[in-house]
Biopython code that builds the backbone (N, CA, C, O; Angstrom):
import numpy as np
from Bio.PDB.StructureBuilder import StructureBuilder

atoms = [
    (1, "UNK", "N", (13.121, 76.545, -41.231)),
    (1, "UNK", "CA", (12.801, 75.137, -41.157)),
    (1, "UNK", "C", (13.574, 74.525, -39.996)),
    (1, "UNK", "O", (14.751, 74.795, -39.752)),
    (2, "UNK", "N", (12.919, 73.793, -39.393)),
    (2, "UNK", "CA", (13.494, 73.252, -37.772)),
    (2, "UNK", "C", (14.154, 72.031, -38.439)),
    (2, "UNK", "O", (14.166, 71.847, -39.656)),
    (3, "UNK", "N", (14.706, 71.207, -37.509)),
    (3, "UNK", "CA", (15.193, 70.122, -37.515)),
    (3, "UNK", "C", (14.479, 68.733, -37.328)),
    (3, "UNK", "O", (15.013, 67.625, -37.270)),
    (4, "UNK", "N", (12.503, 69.212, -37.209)),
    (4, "UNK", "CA", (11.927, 67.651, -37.608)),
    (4, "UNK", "C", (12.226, 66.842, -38.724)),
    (4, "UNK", "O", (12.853, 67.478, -39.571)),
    (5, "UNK", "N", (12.045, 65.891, -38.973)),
    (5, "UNK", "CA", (11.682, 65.047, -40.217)),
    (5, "UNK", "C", (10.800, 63.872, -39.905)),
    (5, "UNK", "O", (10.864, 63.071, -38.972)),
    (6, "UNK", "N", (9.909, 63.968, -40.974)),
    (6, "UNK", "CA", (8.751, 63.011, -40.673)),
    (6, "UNK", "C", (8.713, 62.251, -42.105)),
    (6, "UNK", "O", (9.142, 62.597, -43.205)),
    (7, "UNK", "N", (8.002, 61.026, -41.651)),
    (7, "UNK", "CA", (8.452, 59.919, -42.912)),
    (7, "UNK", "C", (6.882, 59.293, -42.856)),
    (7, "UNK", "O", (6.114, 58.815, -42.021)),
    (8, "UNK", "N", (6.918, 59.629, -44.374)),
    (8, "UNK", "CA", (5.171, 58.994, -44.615)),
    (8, "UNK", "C", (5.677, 58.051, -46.067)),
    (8, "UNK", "O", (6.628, 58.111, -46.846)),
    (9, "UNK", "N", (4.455, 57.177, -45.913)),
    (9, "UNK", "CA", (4.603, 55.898, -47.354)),
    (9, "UNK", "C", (3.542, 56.719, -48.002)),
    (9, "UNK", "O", (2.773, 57.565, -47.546)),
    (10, "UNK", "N", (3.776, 56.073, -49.578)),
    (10, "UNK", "CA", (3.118, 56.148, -50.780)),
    (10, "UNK", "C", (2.323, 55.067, -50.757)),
    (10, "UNK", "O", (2.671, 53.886, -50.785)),
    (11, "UNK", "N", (0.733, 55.730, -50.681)),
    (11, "UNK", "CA", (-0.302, 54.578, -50.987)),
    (11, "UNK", "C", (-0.718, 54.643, -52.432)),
    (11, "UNK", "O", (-1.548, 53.778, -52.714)),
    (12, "UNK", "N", (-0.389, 55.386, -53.365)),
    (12, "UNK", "CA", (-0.849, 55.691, -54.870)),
    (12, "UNK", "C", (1.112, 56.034, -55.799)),
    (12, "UNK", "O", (2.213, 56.274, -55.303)),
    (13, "UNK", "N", (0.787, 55.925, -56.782)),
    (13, "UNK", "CA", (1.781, 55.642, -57.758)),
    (13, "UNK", "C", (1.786, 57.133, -58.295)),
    (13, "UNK", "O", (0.700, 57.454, -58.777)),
    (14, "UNK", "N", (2.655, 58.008, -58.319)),
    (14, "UNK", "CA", (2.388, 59.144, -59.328)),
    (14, "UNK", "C", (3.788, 59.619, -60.377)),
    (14, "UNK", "O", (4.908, 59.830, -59.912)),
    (15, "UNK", "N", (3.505, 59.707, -61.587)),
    (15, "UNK", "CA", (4.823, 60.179, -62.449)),
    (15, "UNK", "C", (4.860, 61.607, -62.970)),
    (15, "UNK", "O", (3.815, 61.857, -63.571)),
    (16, "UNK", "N", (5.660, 62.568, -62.944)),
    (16, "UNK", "CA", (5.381, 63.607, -63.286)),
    (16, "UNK", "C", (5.338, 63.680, -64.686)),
    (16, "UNK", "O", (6.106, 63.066, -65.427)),
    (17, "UNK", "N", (4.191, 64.637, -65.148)),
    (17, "UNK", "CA", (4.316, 64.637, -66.591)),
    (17, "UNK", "C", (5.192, 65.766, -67.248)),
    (17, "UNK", "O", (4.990, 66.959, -67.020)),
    (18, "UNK", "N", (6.410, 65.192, -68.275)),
    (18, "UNK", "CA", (7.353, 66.077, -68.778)),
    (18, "UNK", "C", (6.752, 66.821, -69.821)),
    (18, "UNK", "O", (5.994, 66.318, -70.650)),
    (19, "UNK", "N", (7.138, 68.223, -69.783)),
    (19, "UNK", "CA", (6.839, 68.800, -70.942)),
    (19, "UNK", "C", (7.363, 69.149, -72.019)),
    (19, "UNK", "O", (6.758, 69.534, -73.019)),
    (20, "UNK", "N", (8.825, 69.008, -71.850)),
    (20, "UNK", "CA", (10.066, 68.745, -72.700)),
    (20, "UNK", "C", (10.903, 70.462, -72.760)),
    (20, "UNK", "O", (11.656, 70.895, -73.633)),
    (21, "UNK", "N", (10.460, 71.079, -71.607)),
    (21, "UNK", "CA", (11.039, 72.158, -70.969)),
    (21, "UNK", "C", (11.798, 71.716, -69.998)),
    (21, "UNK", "O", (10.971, 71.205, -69.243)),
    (22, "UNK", "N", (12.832, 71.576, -69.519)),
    (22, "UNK", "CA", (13.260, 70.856, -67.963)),
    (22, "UNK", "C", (13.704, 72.383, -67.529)),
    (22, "UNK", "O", (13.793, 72.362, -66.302)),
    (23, "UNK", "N", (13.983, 73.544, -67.965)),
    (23, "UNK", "CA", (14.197, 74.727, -67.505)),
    (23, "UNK", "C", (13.055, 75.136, -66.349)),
    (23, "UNK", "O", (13.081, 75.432, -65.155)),
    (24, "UNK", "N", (11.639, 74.923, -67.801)),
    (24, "UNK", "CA", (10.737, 75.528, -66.299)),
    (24, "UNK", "C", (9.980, 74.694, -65.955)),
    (24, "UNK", "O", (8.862, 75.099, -65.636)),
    (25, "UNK", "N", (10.284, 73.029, -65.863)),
    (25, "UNK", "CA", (9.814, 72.497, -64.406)),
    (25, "UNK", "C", (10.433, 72.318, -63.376)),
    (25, "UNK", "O", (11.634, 72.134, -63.183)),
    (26, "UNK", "N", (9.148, 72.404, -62.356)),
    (26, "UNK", "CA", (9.476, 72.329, -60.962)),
    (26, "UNK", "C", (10.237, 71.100, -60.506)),
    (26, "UNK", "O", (10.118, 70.082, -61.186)),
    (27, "UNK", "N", (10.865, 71.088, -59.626)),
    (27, "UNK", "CA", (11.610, 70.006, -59.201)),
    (27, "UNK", "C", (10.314, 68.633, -58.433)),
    (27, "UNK", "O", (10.026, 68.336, -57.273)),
    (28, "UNK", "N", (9.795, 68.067, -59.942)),
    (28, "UNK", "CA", (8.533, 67.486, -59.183)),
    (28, "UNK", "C", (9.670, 65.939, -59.474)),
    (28, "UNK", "O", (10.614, 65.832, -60.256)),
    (29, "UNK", "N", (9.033, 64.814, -58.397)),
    (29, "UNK", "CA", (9.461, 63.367, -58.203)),
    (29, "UNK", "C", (8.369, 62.051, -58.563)),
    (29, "UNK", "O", (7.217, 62.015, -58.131)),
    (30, "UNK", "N", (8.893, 61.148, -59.312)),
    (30, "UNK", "CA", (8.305, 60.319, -59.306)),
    (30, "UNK", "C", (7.658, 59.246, -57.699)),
    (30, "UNK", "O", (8.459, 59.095, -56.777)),
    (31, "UNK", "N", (6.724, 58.836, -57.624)),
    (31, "UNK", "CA", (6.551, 57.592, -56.397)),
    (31, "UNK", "C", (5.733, 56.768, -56.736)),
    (31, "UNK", "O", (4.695, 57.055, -57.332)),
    (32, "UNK", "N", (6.144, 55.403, -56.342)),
    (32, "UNK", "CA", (5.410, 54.256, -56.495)),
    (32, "UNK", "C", (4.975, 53.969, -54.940)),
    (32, "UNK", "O", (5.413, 54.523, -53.932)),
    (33, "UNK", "N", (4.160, 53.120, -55.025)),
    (33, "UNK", "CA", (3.304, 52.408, -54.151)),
    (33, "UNK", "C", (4.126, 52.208, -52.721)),
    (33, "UNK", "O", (5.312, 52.084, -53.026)),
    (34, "UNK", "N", (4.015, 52.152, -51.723)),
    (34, "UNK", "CA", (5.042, 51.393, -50.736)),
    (34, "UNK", "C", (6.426, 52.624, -50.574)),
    (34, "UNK", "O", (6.863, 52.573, -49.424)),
    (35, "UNK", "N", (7.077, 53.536, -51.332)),
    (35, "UNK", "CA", (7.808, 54.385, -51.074)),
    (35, "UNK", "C", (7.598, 55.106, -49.688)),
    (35, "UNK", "O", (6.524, 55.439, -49.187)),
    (36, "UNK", "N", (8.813, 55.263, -49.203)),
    (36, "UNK", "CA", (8.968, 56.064, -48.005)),
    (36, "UNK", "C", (9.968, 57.315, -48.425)),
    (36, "UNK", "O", (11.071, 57.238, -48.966)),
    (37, "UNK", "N", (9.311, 58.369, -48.051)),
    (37, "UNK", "CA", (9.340, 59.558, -47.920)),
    (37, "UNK", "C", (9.767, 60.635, -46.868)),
    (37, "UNK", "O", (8.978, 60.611, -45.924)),
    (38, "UNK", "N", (10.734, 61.553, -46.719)),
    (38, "UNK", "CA", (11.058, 61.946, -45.660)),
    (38, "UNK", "C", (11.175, 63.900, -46.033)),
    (38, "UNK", "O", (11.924, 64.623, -46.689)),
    (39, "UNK", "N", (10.049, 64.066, -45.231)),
    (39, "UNK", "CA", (9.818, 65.679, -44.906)),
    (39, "UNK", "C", (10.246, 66.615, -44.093)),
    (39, "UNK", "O", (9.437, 66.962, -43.232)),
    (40, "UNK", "N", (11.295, 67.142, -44.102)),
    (40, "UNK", "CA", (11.929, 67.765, -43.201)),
    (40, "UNK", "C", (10.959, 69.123, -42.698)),
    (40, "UNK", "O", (10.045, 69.489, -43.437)),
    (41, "UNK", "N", (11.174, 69.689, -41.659)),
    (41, "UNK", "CA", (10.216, 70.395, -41.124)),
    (41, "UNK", "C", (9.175, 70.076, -40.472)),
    (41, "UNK", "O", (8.825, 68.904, -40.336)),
    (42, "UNK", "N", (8.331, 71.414, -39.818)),
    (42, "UNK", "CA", (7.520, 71.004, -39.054)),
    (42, "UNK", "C", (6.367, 70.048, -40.130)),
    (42, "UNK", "O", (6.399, 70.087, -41.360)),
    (43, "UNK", "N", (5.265, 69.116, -39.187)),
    (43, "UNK", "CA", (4.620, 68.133, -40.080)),
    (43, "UNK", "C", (3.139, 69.164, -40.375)),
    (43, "UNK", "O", (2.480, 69.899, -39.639)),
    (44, "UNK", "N", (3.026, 68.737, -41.980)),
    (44, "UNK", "CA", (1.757, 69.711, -42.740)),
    (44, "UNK", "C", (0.476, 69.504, -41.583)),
    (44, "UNK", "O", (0.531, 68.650, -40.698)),
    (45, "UNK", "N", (-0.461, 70.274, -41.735)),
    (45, "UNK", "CA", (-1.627, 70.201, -40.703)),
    (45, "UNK", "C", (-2.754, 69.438, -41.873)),
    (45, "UNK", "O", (-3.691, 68.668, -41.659)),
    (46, "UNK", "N", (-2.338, 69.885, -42.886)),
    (46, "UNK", "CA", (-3.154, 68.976, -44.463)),
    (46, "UNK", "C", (-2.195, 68.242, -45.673)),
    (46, "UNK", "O", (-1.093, 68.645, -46.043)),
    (47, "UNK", "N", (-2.908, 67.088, -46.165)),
    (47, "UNK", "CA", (-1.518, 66.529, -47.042)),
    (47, "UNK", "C", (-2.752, 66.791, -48.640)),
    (47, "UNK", "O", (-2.758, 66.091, -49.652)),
    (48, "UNK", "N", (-3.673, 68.027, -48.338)),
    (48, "UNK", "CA", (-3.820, 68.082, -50.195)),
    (48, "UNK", "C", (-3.307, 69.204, -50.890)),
    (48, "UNK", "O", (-3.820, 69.943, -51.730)),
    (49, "UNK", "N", (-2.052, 69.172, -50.300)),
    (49, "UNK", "CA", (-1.434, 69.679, -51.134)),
    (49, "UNK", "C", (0.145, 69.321, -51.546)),
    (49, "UNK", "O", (0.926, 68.624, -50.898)),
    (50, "UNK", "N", (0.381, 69.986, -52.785)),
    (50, "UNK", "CA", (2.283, 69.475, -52.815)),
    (50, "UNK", "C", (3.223, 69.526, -51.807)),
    (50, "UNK", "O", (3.265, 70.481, -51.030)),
    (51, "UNK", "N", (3.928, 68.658, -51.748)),
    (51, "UNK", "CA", (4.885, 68.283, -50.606)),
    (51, "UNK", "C", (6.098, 68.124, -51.047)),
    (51, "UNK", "O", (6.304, 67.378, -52.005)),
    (52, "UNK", "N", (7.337, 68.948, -50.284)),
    (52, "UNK", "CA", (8.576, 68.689, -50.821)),
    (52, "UNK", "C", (9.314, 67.735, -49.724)),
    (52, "UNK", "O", (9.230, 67.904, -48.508)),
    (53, "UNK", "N", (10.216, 66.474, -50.513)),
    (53, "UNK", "CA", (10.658, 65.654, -49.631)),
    (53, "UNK", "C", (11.815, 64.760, -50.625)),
    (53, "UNK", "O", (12.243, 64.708, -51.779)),
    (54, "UNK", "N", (11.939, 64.233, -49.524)),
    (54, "UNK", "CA", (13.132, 63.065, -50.138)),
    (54, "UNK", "C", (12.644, 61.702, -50.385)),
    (54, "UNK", "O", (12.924, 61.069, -49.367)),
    (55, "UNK", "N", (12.123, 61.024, -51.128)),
    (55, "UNK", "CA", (12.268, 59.607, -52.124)),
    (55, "UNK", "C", (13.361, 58.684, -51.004)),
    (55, "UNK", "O", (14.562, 58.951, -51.044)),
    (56, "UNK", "N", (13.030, 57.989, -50.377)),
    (56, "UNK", "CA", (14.120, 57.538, -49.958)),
    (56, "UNK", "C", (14.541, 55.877, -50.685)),
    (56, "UNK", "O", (15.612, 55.319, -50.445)),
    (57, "UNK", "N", (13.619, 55.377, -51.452)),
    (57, "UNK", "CA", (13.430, 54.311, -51.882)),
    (57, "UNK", "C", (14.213, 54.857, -53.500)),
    (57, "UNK", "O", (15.307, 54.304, -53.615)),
    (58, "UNK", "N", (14.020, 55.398, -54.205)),
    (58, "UNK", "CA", (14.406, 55.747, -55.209)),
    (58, "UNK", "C", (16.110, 57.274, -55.263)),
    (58, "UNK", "O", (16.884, 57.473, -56.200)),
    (59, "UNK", "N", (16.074, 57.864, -54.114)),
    (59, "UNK", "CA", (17.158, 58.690, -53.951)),
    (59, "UNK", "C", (17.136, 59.980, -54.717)),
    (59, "UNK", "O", (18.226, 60.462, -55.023)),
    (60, "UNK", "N", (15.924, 60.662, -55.100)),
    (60, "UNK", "CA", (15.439, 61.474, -55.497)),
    (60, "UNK", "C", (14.762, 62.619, -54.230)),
    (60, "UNK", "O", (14.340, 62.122, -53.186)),
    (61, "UNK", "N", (14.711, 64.150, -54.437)),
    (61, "UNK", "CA", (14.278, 64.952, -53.906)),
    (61, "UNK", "C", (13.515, 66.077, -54.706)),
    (61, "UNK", "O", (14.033, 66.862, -55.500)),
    (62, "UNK", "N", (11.980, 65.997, -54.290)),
    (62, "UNK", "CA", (11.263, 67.123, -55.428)),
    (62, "UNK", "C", (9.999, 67.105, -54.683)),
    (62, "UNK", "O", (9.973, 66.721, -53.514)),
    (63, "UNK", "N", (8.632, 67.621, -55.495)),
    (63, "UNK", "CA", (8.063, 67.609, -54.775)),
    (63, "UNK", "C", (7.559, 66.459, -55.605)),
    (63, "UNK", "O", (7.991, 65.980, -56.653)),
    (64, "UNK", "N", (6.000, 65.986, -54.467)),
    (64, "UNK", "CA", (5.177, 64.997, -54.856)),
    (64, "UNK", "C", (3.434, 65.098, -53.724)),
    (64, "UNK", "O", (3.340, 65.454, -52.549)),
    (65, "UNK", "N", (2.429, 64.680, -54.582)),
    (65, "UNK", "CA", (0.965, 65.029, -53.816)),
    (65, "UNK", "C", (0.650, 64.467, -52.543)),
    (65, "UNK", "O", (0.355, 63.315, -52.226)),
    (66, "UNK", "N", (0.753, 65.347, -51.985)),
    (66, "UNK", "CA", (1.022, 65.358, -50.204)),
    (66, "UNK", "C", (-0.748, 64.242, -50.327)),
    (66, "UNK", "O", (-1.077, 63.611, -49.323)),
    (67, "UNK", "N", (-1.409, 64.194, -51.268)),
    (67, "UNK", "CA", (-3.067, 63.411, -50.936)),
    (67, "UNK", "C", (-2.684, 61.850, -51.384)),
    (67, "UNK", "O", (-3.545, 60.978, -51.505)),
    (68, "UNK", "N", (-1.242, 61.627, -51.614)),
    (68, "UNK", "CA", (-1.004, 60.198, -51.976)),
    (68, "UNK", "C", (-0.239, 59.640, -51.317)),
    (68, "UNK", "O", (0.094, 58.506, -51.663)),
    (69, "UNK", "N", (0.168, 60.068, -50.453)),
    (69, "UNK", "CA", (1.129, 59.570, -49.077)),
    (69, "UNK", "C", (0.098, 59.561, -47.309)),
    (69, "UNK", "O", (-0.969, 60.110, -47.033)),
    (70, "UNK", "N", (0.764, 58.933, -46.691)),
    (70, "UNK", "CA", (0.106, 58.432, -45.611)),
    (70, "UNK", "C", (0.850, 58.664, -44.285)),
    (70, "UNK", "O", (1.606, 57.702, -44.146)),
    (71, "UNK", "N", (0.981, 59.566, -43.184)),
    (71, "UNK", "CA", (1.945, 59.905, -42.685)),
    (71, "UNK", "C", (2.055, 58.252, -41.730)),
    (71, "UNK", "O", (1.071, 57.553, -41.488)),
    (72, "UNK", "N", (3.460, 57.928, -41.326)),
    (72, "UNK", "CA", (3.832, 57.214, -40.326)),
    (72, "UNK", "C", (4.423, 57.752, -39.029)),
    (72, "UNK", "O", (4.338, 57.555, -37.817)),
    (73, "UNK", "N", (4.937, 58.375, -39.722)),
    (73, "UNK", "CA", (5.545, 59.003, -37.852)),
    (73, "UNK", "C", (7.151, 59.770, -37.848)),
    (73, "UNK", "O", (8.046, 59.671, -38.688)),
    (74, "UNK", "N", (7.119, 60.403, -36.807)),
    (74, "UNK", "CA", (8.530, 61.027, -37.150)),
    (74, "UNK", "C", (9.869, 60.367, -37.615)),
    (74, "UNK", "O", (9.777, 59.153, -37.434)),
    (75, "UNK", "N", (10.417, 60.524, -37.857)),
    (75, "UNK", "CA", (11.704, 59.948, -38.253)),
    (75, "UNK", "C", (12.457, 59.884, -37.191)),
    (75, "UNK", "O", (12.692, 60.766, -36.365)),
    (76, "UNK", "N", (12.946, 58.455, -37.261)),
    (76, "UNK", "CA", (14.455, 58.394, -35.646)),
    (76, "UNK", "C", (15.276, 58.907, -35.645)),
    (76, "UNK", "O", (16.085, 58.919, -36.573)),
    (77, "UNK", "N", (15.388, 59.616, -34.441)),
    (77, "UNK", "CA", (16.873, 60.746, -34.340)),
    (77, "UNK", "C", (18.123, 59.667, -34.341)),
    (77, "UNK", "O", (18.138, 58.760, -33.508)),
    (78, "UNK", "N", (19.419, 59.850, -35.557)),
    (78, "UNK", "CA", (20.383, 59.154, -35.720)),
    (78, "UNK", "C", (21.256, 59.764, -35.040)),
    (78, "UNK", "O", (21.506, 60.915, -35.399)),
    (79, "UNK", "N", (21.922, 59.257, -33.970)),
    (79, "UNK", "CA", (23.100, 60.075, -32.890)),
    (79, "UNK", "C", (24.136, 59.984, -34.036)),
    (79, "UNK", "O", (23.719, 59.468, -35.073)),
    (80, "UNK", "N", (25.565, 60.451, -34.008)),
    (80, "UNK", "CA", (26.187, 60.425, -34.949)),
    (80, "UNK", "C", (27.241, 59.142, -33.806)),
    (80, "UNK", "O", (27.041, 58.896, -32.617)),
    (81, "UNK", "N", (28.262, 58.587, -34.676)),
    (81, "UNK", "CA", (28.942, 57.693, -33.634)),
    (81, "UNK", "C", (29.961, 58.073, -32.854)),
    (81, "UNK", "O", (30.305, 59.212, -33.171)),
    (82, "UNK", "N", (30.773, 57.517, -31.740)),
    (82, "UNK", "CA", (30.865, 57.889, -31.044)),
    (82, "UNK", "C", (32.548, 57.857, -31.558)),
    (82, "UNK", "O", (33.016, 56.816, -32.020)),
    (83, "UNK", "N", (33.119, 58.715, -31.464)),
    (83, "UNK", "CA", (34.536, 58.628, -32.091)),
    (83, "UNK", "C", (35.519, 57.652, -30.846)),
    (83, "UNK", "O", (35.068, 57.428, -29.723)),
    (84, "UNK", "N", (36.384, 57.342, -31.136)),
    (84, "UNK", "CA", (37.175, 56.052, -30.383)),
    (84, "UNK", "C", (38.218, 56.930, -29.378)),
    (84, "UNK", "O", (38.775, 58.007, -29.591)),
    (85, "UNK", "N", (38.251, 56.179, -28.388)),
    (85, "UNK", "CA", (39.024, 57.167, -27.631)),
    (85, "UNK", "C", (40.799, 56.617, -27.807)),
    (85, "UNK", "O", (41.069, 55.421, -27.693)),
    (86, "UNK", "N", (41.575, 57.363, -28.009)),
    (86, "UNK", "CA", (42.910, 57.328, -28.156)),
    (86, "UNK", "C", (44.039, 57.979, -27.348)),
    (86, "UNK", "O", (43.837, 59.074, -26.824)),
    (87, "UNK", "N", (44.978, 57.483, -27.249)),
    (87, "UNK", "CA", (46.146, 57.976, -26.485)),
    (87, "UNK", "C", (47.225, 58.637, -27.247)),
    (87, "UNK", "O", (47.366, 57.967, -28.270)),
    (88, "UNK", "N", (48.166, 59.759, -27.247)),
    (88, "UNK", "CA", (49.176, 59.741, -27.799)),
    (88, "UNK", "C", (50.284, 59.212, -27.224)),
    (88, "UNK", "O", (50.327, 59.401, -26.008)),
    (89, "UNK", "N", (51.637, 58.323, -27.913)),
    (89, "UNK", "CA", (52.702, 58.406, -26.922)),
    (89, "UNK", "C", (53.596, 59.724, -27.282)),
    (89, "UNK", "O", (53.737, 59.919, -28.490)),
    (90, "UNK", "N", (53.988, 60.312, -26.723)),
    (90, "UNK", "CA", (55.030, 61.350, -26.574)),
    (90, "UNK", "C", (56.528, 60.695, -27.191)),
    (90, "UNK", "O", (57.310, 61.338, -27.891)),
    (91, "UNK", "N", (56.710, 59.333, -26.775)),
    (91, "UNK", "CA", (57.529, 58.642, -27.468)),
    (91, "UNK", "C", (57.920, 58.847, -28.745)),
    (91, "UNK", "O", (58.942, 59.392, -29.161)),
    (92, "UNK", "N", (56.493, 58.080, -29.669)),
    (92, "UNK", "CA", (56.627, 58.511, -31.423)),
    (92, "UNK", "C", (56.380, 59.346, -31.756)),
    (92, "UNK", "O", (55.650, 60.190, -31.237)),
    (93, "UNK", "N", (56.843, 59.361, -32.592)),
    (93, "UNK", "CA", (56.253, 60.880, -33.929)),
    (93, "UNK", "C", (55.977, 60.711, -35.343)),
    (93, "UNK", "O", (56.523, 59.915, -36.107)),
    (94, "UNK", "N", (55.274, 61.359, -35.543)),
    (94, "UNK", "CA", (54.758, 61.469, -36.868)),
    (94, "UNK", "C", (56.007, 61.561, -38.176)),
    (94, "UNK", "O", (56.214, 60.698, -39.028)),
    (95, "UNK", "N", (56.712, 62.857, -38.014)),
    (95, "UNK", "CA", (57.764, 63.280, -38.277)),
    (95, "UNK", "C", (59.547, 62.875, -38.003)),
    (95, "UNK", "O", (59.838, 63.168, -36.843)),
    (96, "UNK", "N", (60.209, 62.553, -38.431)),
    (96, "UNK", "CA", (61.205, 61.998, -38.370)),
    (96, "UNK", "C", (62.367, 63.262, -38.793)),
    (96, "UNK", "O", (62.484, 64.166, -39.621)),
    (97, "UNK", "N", (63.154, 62.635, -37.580)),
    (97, "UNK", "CA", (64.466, 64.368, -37.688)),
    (97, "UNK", "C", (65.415, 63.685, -38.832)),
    (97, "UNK", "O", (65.892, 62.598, -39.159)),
    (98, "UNK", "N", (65.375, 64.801, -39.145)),
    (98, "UNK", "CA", (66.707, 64.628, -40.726)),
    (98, "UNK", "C", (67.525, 65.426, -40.245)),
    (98, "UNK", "O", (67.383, 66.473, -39.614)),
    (99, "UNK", "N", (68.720, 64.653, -40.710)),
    (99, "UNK", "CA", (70.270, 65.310, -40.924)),
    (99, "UNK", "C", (70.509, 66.046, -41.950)),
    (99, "UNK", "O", (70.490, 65.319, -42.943)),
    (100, "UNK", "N", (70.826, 67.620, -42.350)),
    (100, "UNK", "CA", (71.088, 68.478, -43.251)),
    (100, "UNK", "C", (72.360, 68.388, -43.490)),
    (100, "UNK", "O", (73.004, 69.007, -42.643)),
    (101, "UNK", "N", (73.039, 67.850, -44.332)),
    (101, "UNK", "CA", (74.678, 68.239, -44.967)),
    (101, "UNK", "C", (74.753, 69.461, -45.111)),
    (101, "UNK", "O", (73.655, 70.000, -45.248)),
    (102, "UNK", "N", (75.615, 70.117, -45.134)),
    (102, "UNK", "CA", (76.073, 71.246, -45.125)),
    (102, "UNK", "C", (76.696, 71.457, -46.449)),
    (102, "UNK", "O", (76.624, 72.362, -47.281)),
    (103, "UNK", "N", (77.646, 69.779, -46.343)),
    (103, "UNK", "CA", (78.379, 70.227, -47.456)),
    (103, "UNK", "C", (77.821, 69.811, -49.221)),
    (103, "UNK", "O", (78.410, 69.888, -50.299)),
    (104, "UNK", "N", (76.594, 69.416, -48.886)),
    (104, "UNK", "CA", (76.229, 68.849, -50.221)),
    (104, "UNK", "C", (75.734, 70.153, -51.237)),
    (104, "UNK", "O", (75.383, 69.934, -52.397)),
]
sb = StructureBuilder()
sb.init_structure("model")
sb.init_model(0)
sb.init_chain("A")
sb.init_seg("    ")
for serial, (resi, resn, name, xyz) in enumerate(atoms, 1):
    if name == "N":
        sb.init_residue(resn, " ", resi, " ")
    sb.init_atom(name, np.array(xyz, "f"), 0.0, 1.0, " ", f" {name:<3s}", serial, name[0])
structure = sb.get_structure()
């Protein structure tokens, strides 16, 4: 899996139905209407089928019916920030010299 991610909305509402096994279901996700969704990997060439992604509206990851979402477009590459530039003085220190008694 590459490093795309593509982000499509929920035009249909879907809830998974429990069967009161949580062992053997699939990691399926609830979505409502208006949810945005984020698919890592390259983008499907068809959405009728299941789709695994991230809920970003709700904070959930599972799958959900790739025929009820609507693609928008790739996701914006987030640079990470830019760390601050700093000086040391040679002056201070972290560490502070201690005096050892001998005779204590």
């Amino acid at each position: 899996m590459d490093g795309e991610v593509h982000l499509y909305t929920a035009m249909f509402g879907h809830a998974p139905e429990k069967t009161g096994n949580e062992d053997e279901e699939p990691d399926y996700i609830s979505i409502d209407i208006g949810d945005i969704l984020e698919v890592k990997g390259p983008r499907p060439t068809t959405n009728d089928t299941w789709m695994k992604g991230h809920n970003k509206n709700k904070g959930t990851t599972g799958f959900f019916p790739g025929n009820f979402v609507e693609y928008v477009g790739p996701a914006p590459k987030v640079e990470p920030p830019a760390l601050p530039a700093f000086k040391l003085d040679p002056e201070s220190s972290f560490v502070k010299p201690v005096k050892l008694n001998a005779d204590s």
